[in-house]
N, CA, C and O atoms as CSV, one atom per row, in Angstrom:
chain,resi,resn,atom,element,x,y,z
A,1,UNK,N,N,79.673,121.202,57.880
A,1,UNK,CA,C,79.262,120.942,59.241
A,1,UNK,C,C,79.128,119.432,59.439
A,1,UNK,O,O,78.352,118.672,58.859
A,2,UNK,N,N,79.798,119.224,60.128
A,2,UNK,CA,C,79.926,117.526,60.899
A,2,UNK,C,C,78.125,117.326,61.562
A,2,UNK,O,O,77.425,117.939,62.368
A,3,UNK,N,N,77.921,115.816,60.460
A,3,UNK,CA,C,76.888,115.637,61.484
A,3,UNK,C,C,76.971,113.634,61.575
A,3,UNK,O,O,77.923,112.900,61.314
A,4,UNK,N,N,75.556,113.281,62.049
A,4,UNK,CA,C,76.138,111.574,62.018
A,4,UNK,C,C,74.890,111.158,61.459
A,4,UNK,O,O,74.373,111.848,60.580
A,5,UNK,N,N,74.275,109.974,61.919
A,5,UNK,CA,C,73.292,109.258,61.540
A,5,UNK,C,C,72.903,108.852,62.810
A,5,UNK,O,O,73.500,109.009,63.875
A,6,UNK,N,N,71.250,108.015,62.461
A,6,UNK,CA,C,70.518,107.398,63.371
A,6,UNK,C,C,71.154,106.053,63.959
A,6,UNK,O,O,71.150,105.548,65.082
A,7,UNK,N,N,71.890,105.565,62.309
A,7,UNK,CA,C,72.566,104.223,62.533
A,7,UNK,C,C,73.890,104.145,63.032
A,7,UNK,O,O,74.432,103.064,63.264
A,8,UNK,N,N,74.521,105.420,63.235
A,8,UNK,CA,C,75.997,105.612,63.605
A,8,UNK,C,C,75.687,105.729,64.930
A,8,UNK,O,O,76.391,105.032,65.661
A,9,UNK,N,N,74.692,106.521,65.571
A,9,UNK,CA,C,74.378,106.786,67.237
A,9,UNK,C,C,74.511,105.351,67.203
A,9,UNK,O,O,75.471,104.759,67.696
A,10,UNK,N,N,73.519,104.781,66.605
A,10,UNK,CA,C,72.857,103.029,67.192
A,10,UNK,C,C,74.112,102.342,67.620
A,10,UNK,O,O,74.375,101.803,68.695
A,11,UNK,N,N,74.690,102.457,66.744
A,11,UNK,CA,C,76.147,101.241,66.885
A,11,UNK,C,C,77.137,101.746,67.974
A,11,UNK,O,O,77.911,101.112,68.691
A,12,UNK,N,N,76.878,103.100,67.882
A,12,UNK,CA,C,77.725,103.379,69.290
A,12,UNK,C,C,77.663,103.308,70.475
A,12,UNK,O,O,78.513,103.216,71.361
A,13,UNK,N,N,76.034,103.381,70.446
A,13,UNK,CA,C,74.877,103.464,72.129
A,13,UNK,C,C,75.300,101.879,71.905
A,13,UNK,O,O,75.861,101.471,72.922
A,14,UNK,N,N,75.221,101.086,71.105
A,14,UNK,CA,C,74.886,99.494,70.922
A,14,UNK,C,C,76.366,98.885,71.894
A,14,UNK,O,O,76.432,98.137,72.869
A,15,UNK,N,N,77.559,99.697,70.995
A,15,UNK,CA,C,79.242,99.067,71.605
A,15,UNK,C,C,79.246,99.428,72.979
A,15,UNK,O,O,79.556,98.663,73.892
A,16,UNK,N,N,78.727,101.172,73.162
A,16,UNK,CA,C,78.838,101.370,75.102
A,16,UNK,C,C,78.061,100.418,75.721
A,16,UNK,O,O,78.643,99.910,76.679
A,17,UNK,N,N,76.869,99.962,75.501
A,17,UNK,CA,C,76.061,99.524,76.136
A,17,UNK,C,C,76.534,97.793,76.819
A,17,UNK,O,O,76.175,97.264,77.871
A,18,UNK,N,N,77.589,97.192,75.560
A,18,UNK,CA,C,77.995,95.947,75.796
A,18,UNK,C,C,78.807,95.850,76.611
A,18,UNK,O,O,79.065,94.701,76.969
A,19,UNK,N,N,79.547,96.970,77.245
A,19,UNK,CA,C,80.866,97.055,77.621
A,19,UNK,C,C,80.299,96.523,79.333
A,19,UNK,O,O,79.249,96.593,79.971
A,20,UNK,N,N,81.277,96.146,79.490
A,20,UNK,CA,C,80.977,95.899,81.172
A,20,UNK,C,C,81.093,96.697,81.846
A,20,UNK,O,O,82.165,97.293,81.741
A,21,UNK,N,N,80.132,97.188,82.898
A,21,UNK,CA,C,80.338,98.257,83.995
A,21,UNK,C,C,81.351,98.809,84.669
A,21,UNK,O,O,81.997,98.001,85.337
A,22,UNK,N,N,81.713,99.968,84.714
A,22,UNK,CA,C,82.659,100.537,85.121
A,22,UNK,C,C,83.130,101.613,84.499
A,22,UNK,O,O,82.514,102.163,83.586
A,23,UNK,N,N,84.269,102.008,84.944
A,23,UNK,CA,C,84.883,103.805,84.927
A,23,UNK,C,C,84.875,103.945,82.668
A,23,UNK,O,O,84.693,104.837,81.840
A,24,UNK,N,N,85.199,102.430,82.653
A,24,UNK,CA,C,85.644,102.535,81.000
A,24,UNK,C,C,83.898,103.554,80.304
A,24,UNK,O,O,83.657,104.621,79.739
A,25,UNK,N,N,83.230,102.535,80.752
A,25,UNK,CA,C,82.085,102.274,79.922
A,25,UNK,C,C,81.558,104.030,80.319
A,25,UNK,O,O,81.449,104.892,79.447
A,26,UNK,N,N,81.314,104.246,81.660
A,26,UNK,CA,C,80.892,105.807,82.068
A,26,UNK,C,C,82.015,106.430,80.860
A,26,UNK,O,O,81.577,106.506,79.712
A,27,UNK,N,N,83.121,106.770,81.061
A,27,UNK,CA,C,83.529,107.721,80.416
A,27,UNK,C,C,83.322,107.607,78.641
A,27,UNK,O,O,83.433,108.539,77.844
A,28,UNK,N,N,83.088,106.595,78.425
A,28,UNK,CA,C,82.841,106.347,76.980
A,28,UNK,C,C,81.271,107.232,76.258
A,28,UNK,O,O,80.953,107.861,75.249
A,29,UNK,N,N,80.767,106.838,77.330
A,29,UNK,CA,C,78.984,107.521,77.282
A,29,UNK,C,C,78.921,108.991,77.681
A,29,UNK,O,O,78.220,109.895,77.225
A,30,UNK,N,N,80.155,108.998,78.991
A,30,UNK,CA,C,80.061,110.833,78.699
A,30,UNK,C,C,80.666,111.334,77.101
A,30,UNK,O,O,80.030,111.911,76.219
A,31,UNK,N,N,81.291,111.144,77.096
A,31,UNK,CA,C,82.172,111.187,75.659
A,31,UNK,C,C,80.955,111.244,74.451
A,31,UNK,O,O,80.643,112.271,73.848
A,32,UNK,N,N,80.319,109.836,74.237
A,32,UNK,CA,C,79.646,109.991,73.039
A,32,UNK,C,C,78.286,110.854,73.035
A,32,UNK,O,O,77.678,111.080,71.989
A,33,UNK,N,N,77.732,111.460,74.681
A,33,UNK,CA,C,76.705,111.599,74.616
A,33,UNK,C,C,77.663,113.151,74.636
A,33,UNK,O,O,78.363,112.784,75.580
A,34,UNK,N,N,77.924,113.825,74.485
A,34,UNK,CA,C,78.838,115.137,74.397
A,34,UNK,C,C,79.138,115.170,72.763
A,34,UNK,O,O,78.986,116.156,72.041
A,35,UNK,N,N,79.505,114.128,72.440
A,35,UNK,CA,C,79.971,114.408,70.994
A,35,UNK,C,C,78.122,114.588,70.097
A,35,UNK,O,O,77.732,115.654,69.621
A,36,UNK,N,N,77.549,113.675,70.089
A,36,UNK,CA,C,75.957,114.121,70.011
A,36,UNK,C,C,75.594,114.881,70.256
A,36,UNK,O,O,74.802,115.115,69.343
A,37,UNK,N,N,75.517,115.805,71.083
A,37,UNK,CA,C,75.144,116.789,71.581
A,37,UNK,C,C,75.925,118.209,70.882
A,37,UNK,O,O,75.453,119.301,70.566
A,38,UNK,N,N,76.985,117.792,70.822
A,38,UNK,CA,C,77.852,118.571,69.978
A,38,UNK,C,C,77.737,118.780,68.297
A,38,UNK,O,O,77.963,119.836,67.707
A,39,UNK,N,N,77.430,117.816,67.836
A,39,UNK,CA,C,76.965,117.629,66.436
A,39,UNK,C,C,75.704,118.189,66.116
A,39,UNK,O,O,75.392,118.995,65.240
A,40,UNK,N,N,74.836,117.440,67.250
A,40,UNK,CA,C,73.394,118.566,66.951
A,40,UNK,C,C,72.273,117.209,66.018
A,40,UNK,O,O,71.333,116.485,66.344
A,41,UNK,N,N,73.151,117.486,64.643
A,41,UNK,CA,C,72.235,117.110,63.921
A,41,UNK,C,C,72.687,115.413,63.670
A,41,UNK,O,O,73.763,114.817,63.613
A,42,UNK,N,N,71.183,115.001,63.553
A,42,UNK,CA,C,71.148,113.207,63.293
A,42,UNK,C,C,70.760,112.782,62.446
A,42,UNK,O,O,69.598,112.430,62.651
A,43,UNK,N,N,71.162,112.535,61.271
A,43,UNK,CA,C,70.025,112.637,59.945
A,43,UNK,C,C,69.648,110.907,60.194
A,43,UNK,O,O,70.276,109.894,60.505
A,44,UNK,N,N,68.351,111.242,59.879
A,44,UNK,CA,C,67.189,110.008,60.389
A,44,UNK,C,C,67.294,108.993,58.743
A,44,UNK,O,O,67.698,109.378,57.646
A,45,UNK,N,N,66.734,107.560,59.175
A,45,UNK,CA,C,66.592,106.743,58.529
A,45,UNK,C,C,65.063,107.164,57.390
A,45,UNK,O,O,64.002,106.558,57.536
A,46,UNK,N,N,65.237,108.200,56.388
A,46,UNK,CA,C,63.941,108.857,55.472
A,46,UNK,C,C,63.338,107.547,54.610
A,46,UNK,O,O,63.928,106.530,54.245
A,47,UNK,N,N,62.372,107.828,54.481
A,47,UNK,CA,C,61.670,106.894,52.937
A,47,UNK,C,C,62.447,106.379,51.955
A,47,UNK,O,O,62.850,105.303,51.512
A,48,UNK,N,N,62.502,107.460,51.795
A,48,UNK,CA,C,64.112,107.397,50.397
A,48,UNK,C,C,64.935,106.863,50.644
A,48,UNK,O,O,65.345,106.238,49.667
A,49,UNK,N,N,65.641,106.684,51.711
A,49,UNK,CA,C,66.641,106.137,52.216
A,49,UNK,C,C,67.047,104.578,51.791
A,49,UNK,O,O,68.130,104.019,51.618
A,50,UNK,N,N,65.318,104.038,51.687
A,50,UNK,CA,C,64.994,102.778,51.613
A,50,UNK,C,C,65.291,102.410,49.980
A,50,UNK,O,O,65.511,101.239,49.669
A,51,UNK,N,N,65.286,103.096,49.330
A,51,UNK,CA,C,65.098,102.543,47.661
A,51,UNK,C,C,66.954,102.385,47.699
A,51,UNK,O,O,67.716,101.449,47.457
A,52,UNK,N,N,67.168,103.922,48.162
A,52,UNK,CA,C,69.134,104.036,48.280
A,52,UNK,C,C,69.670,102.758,48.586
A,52,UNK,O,O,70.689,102.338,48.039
A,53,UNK,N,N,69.069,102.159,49.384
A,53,UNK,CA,C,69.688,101.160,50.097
A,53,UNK,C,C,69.576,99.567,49.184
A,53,UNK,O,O,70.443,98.761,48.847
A,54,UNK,N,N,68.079,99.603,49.002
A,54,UNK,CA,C,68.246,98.391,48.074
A,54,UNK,C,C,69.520,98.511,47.003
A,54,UNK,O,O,70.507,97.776,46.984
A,55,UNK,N,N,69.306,99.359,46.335
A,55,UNK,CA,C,70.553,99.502,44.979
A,55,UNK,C,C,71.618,99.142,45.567
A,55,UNK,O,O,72.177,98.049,45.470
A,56,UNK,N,N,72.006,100.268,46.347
A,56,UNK,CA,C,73.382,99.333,47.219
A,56,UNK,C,C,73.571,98.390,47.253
A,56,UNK,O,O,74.497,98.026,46.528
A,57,UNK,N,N,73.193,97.819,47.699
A,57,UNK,CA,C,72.883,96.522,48.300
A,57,UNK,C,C,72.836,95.447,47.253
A,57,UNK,O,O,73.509,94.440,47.475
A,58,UNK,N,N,72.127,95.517,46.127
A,58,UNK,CA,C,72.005,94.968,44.737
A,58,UNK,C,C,73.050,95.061,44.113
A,58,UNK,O,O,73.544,94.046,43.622
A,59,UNK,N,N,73.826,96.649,43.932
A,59,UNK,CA,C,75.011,96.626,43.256
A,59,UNK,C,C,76.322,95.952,43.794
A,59,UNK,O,O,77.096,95.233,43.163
A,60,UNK,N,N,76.404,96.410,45.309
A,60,UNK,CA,C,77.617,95.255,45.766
A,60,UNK,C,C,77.223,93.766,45.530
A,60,UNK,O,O,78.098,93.250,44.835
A,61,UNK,N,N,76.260,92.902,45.839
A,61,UNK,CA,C,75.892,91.715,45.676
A,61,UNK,C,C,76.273,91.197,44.340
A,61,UNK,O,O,76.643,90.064,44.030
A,62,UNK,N,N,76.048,92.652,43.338
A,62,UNK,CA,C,76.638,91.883,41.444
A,62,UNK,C,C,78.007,92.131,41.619
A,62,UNK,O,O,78.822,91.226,41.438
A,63,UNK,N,N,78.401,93.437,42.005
A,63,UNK,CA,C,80.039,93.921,41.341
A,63,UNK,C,C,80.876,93.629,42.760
A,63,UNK,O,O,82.063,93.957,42.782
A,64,UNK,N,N,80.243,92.983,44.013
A,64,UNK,CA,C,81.581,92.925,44.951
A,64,UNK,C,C,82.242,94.064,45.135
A,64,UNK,O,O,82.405,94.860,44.210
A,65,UNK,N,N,82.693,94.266,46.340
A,65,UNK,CA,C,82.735,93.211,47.541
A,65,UNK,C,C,81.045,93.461,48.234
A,65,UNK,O,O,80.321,94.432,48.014
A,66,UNK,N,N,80.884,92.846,48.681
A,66,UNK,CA,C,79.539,92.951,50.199
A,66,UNK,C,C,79.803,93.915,50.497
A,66,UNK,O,O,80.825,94.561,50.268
A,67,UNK,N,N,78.740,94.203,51.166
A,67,UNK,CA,C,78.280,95.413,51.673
A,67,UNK,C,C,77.482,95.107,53.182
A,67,UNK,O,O,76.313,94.723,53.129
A,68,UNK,N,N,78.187,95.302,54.597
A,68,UNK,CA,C,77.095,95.003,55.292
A,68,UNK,C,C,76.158,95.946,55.866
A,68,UNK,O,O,76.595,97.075,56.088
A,69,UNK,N,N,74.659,95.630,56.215
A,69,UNK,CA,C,74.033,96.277,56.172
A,69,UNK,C,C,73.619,97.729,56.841
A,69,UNK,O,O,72.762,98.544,56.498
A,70,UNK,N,N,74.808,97.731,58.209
A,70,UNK,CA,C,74.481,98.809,58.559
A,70,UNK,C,C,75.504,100.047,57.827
A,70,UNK,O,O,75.316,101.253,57.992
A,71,UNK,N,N,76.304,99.614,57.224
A,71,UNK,CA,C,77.209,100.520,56.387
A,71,UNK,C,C,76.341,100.656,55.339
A,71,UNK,O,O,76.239,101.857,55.090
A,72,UNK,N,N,75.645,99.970,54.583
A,72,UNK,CA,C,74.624,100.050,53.381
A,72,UNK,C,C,73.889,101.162,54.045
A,72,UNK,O,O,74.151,102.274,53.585
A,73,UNK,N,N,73.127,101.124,54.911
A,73,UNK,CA,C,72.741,101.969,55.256
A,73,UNK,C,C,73.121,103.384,55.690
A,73,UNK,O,O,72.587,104.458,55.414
A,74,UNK,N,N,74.054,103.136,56.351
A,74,UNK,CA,C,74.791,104.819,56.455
A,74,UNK,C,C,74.902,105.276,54.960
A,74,UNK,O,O,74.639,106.461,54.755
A,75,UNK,N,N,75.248,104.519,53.909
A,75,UNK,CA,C,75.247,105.238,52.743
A,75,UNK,C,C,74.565,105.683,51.727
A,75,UNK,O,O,74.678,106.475,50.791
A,76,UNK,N,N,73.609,104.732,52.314
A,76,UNK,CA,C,71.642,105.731,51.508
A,76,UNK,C,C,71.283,106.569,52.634
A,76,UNK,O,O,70.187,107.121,52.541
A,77,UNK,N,N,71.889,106.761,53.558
A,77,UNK,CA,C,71.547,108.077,54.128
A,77,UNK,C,C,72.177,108.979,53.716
A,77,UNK,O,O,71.530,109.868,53.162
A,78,UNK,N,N,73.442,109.112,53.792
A,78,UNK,CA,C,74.716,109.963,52.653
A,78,UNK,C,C,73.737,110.504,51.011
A,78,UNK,O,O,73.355,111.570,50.528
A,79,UNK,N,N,73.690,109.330,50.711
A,79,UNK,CA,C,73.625,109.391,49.388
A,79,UNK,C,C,72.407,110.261,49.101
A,79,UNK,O,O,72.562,111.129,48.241
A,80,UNK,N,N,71.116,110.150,49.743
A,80,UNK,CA,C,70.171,110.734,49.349
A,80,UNK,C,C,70.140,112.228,50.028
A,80,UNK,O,O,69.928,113.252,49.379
A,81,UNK,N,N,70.392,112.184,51.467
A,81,UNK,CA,C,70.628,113.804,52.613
A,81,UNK,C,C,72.228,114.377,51.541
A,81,UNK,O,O,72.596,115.509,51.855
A,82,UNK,N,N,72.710,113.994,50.909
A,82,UNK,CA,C,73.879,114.250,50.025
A,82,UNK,C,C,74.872,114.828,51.242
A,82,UNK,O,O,75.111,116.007,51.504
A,83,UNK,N,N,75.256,113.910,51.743
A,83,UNK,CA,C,76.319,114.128,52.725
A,83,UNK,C,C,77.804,113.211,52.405
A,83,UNK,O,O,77.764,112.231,51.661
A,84,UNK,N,N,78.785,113.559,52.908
A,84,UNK,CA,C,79.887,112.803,52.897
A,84,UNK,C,C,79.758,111.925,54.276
A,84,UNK,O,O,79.099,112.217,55.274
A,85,UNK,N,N,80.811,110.425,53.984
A,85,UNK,CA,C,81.077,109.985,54.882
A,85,UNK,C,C,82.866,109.950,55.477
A,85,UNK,O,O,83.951,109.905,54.898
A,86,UNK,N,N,82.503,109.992,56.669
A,86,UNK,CA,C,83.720,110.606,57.278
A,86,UNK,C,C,83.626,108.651,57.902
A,86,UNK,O,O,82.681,107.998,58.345
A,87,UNK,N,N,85.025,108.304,57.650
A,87,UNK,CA,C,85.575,106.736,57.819
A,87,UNK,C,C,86.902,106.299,57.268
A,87,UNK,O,O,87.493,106.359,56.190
A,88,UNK,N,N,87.071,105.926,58.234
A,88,UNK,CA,C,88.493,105.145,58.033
A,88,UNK,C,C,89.189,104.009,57.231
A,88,UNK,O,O,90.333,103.865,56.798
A,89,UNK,N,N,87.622,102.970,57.189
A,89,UNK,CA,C,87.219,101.860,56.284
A,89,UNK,C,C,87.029,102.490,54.912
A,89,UNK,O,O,85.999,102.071,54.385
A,90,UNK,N,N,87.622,103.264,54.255
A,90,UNK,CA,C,86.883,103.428,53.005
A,90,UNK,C,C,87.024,102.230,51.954
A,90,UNK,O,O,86.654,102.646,50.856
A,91,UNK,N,N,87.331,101.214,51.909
A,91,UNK,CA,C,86.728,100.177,51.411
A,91,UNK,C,C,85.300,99.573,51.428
A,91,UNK,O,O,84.677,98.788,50.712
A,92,UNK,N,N,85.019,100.372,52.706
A,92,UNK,CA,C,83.461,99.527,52.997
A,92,UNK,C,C,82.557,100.935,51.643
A,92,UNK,O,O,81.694,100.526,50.866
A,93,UNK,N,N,82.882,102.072,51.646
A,93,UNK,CA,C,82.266,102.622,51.193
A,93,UNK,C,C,82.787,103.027,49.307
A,93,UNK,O,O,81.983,103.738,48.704
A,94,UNK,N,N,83.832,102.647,48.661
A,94,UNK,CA,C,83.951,102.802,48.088
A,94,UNK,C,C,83.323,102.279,46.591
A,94,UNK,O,O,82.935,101.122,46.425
A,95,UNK,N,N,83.293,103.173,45.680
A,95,UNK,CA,C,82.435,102.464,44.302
A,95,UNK,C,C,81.083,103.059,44.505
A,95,UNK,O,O,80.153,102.610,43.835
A,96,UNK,N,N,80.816,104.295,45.601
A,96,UNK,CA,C,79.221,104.140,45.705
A,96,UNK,C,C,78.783,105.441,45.102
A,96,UNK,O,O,77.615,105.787,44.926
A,97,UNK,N,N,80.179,106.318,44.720
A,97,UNK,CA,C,79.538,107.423,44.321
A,97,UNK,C,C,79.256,108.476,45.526
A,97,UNK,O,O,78.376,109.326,45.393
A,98,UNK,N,N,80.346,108.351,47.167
A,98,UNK,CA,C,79.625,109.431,47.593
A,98,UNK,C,C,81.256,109.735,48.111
A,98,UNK,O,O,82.202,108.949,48.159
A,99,UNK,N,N,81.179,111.356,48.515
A,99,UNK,CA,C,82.293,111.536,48.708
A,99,UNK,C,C,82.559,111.520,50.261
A,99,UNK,O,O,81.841,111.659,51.251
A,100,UNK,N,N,84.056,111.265,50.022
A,100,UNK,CA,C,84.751,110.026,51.340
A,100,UNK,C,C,85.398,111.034,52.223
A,100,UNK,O,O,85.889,111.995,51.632
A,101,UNK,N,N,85.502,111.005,53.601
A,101,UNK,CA,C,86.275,111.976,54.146
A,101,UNK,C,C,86.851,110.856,55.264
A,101,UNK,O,O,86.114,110.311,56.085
A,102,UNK,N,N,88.343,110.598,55.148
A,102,UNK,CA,C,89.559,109.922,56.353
A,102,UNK,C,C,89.360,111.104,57.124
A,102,UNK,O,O,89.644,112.173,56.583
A,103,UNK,N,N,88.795,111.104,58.629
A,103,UNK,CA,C,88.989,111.838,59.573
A,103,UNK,C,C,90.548,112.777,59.833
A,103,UNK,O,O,90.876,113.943,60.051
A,104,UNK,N,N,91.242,111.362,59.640
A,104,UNK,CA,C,92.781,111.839,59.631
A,104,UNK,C,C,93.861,112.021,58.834
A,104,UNK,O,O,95.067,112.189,59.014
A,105,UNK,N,N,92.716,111.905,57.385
A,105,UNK,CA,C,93.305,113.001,56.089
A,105,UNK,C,C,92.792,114.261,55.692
A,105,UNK,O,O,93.596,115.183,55.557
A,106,UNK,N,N,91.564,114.456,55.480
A,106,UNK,CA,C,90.820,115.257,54.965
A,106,UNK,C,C,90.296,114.776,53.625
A,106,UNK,O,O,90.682,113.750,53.065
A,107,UNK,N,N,89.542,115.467,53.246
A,107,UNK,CA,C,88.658,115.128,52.035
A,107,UNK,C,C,89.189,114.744,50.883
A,107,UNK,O,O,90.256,115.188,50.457
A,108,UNK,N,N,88.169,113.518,50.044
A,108,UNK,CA,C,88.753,112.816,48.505
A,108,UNK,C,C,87.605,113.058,48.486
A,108,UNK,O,O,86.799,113.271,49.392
A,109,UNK,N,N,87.465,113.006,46.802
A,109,UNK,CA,C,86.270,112.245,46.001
A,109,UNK,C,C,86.145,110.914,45.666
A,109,UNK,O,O,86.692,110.563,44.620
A,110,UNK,N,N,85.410,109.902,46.466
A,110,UNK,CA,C,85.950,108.470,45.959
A,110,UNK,C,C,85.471,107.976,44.402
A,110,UNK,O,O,85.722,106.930,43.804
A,111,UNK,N,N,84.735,109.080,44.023
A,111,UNK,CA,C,84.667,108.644,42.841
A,111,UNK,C,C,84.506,109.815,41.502
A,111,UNK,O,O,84.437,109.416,40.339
């Protein structure tokens, strides 16, 4: 079951919100607020989330590449709710130990 994050809404409410007024920006917000609604579930930024994230964060900083932080974060949410991430970038997420899903492949194990 497809679901997202607190930090995946954020960045999306964050990109509609910049957009300049008009037909673009409305249909973008019907769109994402439908796809939310559709998903249901939002898995929240937990306690745990927080330790997930330092390591991350520590381990890209030794072994490269960077890691930026709101992707760090989508992936101590993954990592600890033990979810896959569904992305196109799998460079941003790779090496972390969680399994990777290309929307427009279907499922790997990235590691």
């Amino acid at each position: 079951m497809p679901v997202t994050t607190v930090v995946n809404r954020a960045e999306i409410l964050a990109g509609i919100a910049v957009l300049p007024d008009g037909e673009r920006k409305r249909r973008l917000s019907e769109v994402a607020g439908t796809a939310f609604d559709t998903l249901g579930v939002c898995l929240p930024l937990m306690p745990e989330a927080a330790s997930a994230y330092a390591s991350i964060v520590a381990s890209r900083r030794s072994t490269g590449p960077p890691i930026g932080s709101m992707d760090a974060l989508v992936a101590a949410i993954a990592r600890v709710s033990g979810a896959s991430v569904a992305t196109r970038d799998r460079s941003d997420f790779e090496g972390l130990g969680l399994d990777l899903v290309d929307p427009w492949r279907g499922p790997e194990a990235a590691d």
